[in-house]
N, C-alpha and C positions, 0 to 999 in steps of 0.2 A: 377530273384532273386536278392538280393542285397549283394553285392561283392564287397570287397576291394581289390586289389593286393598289395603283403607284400610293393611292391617298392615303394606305395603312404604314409604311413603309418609315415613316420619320418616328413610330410606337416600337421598330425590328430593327434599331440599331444593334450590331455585332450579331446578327441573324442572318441566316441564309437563305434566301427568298429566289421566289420566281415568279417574272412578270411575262405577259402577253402586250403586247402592244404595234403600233406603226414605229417607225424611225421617219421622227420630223427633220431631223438636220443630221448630218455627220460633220465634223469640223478633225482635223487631221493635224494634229503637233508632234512632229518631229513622230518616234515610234508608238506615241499615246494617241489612240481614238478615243474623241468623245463620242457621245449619243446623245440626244433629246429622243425618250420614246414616250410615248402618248399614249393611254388606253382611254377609257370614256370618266375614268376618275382624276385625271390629272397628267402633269407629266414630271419624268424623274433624268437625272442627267446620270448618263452608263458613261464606266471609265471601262475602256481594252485596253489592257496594258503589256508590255512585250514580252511578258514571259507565256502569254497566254494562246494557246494552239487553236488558232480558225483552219479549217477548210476552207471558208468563204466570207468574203466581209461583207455587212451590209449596206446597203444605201439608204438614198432620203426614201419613203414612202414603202420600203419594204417591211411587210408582217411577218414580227420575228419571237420568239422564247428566249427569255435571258434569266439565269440562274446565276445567282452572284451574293456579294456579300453588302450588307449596308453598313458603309461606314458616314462617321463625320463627317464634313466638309474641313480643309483646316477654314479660320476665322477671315481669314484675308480673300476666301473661293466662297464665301456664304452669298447667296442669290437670294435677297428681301424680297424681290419680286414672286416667287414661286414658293407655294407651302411647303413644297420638298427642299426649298434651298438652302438647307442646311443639310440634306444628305446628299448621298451620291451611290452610286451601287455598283461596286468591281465583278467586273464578268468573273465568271467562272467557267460557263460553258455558256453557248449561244446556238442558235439553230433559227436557221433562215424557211419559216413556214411559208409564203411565198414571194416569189422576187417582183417587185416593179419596172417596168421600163422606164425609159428615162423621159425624164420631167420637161412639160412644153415650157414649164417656167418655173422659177423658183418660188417654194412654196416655204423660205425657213423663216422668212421675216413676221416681226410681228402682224404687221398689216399685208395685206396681198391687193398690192396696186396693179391692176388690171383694169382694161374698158369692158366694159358690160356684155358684150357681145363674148367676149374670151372667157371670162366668167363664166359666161352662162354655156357656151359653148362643151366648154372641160367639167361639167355641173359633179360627176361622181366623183372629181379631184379636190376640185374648189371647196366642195360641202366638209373637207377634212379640214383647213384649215383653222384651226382654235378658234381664231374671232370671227370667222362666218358660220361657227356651228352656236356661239354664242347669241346668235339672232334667232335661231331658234329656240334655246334656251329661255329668250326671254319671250316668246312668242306662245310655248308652252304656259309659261304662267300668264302671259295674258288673255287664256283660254281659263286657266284655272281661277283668276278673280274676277272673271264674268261667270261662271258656275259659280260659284259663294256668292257674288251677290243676288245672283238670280234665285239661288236657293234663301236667301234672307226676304225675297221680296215672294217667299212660298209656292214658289212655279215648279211645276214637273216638268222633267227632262222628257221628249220627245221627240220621234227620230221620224223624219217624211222622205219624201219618194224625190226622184230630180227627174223623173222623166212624166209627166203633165199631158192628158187629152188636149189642155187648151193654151193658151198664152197668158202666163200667167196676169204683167204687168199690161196687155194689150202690145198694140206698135208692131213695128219691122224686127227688134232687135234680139229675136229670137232662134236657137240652131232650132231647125227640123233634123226631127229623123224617123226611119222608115223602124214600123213596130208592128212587124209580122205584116201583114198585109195593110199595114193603115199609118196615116202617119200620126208623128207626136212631136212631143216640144222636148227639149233640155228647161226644167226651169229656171227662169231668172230670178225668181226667190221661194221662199216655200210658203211665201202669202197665204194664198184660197187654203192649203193645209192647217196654218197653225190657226185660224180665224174659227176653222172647222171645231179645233181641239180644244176652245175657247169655251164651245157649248158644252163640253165632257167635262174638261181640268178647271177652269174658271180662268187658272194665269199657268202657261208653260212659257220653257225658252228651250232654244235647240241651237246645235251647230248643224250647219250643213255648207251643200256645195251651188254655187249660184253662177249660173251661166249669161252671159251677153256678147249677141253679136253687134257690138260696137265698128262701125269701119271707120277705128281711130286710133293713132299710137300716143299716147300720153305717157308720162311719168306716174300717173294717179290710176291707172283703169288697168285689168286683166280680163281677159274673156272668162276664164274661170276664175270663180275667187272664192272664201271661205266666208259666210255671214256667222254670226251669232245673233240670234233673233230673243225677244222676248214677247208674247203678247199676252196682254191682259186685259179681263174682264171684269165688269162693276165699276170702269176708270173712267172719271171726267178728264178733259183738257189738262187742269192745272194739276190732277192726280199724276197724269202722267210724264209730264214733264218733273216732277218730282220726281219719279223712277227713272227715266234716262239719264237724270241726272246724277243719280243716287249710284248707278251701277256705274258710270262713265267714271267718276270720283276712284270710286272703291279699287277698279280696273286699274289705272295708272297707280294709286297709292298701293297695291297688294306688289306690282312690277316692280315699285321703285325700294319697297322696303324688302323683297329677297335677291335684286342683284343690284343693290347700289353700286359695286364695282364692275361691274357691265358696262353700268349709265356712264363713271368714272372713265372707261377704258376706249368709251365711245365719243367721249366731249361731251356729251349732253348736261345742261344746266339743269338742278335741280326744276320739277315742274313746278307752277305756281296753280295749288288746287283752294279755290275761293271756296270756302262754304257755300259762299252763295251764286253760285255764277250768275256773271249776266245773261238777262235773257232783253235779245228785237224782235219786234216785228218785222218783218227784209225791208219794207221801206222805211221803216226808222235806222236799219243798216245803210240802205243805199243814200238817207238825207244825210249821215255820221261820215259816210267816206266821201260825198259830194263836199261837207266843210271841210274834210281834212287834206281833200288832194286837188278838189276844183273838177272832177270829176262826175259827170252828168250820168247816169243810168237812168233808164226806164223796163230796162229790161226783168222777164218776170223771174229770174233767178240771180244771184251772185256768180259772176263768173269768178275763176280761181284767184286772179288778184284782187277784186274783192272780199274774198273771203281770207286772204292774208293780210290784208288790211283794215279788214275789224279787231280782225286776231291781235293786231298790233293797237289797235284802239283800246280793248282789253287787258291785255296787257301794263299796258300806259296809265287807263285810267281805273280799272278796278282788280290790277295785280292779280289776275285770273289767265290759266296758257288754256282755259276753257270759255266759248261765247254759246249760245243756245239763242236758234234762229226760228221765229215763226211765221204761220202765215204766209205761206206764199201762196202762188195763186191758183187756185181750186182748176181751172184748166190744164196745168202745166204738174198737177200732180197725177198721181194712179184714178182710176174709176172711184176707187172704192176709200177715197180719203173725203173725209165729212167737210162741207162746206160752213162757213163759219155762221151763226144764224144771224148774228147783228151784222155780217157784211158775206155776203155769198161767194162774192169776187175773188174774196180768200178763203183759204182751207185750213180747219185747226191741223196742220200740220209741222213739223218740226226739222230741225239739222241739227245737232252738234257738233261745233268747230273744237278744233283741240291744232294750237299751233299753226295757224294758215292753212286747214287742210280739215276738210267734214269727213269727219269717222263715221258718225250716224244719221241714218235716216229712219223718219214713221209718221204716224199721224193717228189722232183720232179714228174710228171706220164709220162708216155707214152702216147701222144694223137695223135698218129698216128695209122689207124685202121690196115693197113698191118703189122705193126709192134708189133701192141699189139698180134694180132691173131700169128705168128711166134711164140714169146715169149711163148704162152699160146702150141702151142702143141712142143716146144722143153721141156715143161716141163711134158709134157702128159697130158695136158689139154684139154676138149674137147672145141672148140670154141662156138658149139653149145648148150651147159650145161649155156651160159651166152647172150642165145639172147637180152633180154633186155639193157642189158651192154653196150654191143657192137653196138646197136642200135643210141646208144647218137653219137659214132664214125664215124659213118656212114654218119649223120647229120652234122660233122660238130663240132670239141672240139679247145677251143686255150689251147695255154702251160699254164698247170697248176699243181698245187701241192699242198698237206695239210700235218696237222698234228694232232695226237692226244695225251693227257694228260691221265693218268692215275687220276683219282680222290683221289683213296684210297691211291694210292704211297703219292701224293701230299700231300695228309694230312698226311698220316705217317712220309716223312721226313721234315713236315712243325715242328710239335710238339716233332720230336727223338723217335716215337715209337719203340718199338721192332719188332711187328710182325705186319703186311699188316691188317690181321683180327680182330686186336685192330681198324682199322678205316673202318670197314664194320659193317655197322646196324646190317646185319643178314648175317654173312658170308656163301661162299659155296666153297667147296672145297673136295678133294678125300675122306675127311674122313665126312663130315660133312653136310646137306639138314635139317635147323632147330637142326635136333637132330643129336648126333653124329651117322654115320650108323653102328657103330660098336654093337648101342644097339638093330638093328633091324635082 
């Protein structure tokens, strides 16, 4: 069929063109209609004017075909905000492909202020609006500069299973589910796989899909969520913390240099990327927020307003919206995170903070197979519940270690979202599978 995208359209002045698109707004002066129509390139403002014969007019969110003429704007009608605004396109013929019913709420404004629940409620509506598809937009490329630097740091792309004989991370917080006559797990991350892929590739990283059954509703957590992982072999401690750092960098600078007017359109303040980010140890975190707020921890993790008030330490003292957290405590992480040798208590493990809010988690591994197996039944783990795991150790593992990004974090404190499920296509979570489960 022949098809114009609106973004060609300012090159076919005195052209006669035809666009596909939605109808974002109608606005109605006297016997002249306007249009905002929208296709996936842009959007262009359609004049109907009264000499021009409709059957049918159309409404906000109706998919229509519009053949018409592109003209100029006069100078005093030019819209700087819009790469089209300087044209405009007089109907010629129009045709209404299918009609919408009518709207639970108006969707013409720039912003679409709604409570979260409505949002997510109306989700195949809501996802049209320009600047909630722009958070995917940006969400895209923050998948595409963690592939390039993954690819710079010479990892193969590898893709693993989400469904797991065993539990991946250990604990309670895993779905079951029934697999053919046996059961299985949803994985909570693709660990024991990429560890595996470690003895084949030396360094991969992957996207995939990560499960937690969490019974807790935060603003930070989703029971499904999207990781992007990398691990690597031949890596000591301070190799690696070089690499999360180096991809965490590269991620936010690849975002901010192809939609700087994204960032603009979102409030967001230019990020502040340190060359050298700070790096703590958590209790040189927790002595840092006990001077600054009078505030005592002993506890073996940062709870969230601690980790928004390093951030702001950061910030403050070494103009970095990045802090890099180590060491915390070998109990309190996964089985298979390396205990630190000059202090056991703690684990060469890792966080990066970005903004008040840790995007990444990993840690050195354990590649010693006596050692891994120990570990596994002081915690009550069956060693045998992980043959294939264990098999790679068997074989033969060097020192190695990864990490993983949260995706929807990242785009949440890429943009200053409020809520995690503002940058999940289709969120899931305690209350919520598609429909809220409150209505089932």
């Amino acid at each position: 069929m022949q098809r114009d995208l609106i973004n060609t359209l300012p090159e076919k002045v005195g052209q006669s063109v035809t666009v596909y698109g939605f109808v974002q707004v109608r606005r109605d002066h006297g016997k002249i209609i306007f249009l905002d129509i929208l296709d996936r390139s842009g959007t262009v403002q359609v004049v109907i004017s009264p000499g021009v014969n409709l059957d049918h007019l159309p409404g906000a969110q109706d998919a229509i075909c519009v053949t018409g003429m592109v003209n100029k704007r006069p100078e005093n009608l030019i819209n700087k905000n819009l790469p089209t605004g300087e044209i405009e396109l007089a109907v010629q013929s129009l045709e209404i492909l299918s009609k919408a019913q009518e709207l639970p709420f108006d969707m013409g404004g720039k912003d679409l202020d709604l409570q979260l629940p409505t949002l997510l409620d109306f989700r195949a509506l809501t996802l049209r609006h320009p600047k909630i598809k722009k958070i995917f937009k940006v969400q895209e490329m923050v998948v595409e500069g963690f592939k390039r630097a993954a690819q710079k740091l010479d990892c193969t792309e590898i893709f693993t299973p989400t469904i797991s004989y065993s539990s991946t991370e250990g604990g309670a917080e895993v779905f079951k589910v029934k697999y053919y006559e046996h059961e299985a797990f949803l994985v909570q991350s693709p660990q024991i796989y990429k560890q595996i892929a470690v003895g084949a590739f030396e360094r991969v990283y992957l996207i995939s899909h990560a499960y937690r059954s969490e019974p807790s509703i935060t603003t930070r957590h989703l029971s499904e969520s999207i990781q992007m992982d990398c691990e690597l072999g031949f890596m000591e401690f301070e190799d690696l913390l070089d690499a999360l750092e180096l991809v965490g960098r590269a991620v936010v600078e690849y975002v901010v240099k192809t939609y700087p007017d994204i960032l603009e359109e979102f409030g967001v303040d230019q990020p502040k990327i340190n060359p050298e980010i700070p790096r703590l140890k958590m209790r040189e975190a927790q002595e840092i927020i006990r001077e600054r707020t009078g505030r005592e921890s002993n506890e073996p993790d940062l709870s969230p307003e601690d980790e928004r008030e390093i951030c702001r330490w950061a910030l403050e003292e070494k103009n970095s919206d990045f802090v890099t957290i180590t060491h915390y405590p070998t109990k309190k992480r996964a089985f298979y995170s390396m205990p630190d040798p000059q202090n056991p208590e703690y684990s060469l493990s890792y966080d990066l903070l970005f903004k008040g809010v840790e995007i990444l988690s990993g840690s050195q591994r354990i590649h010693d197979l006596g050692k891994l197996e120990e570990v596994m039944k002081e915690r009550g783990m069956d060693p045998k519940n992980f043959e294939m795991y264990l098999q790679a150790f068997k074989f033969g593992m060097p020192s190695h270690g990864g990490f993983s990004f949260g995706l929807e974090r990242m785009t949440m404190q890429i943009l200053g979202l409020a809520n995690i499920r503002e940058a999940s296509l289709f969120p899931r979570d305690m209350e919520r599978i598609d429909i809220r489960l409150s209505k089932t």
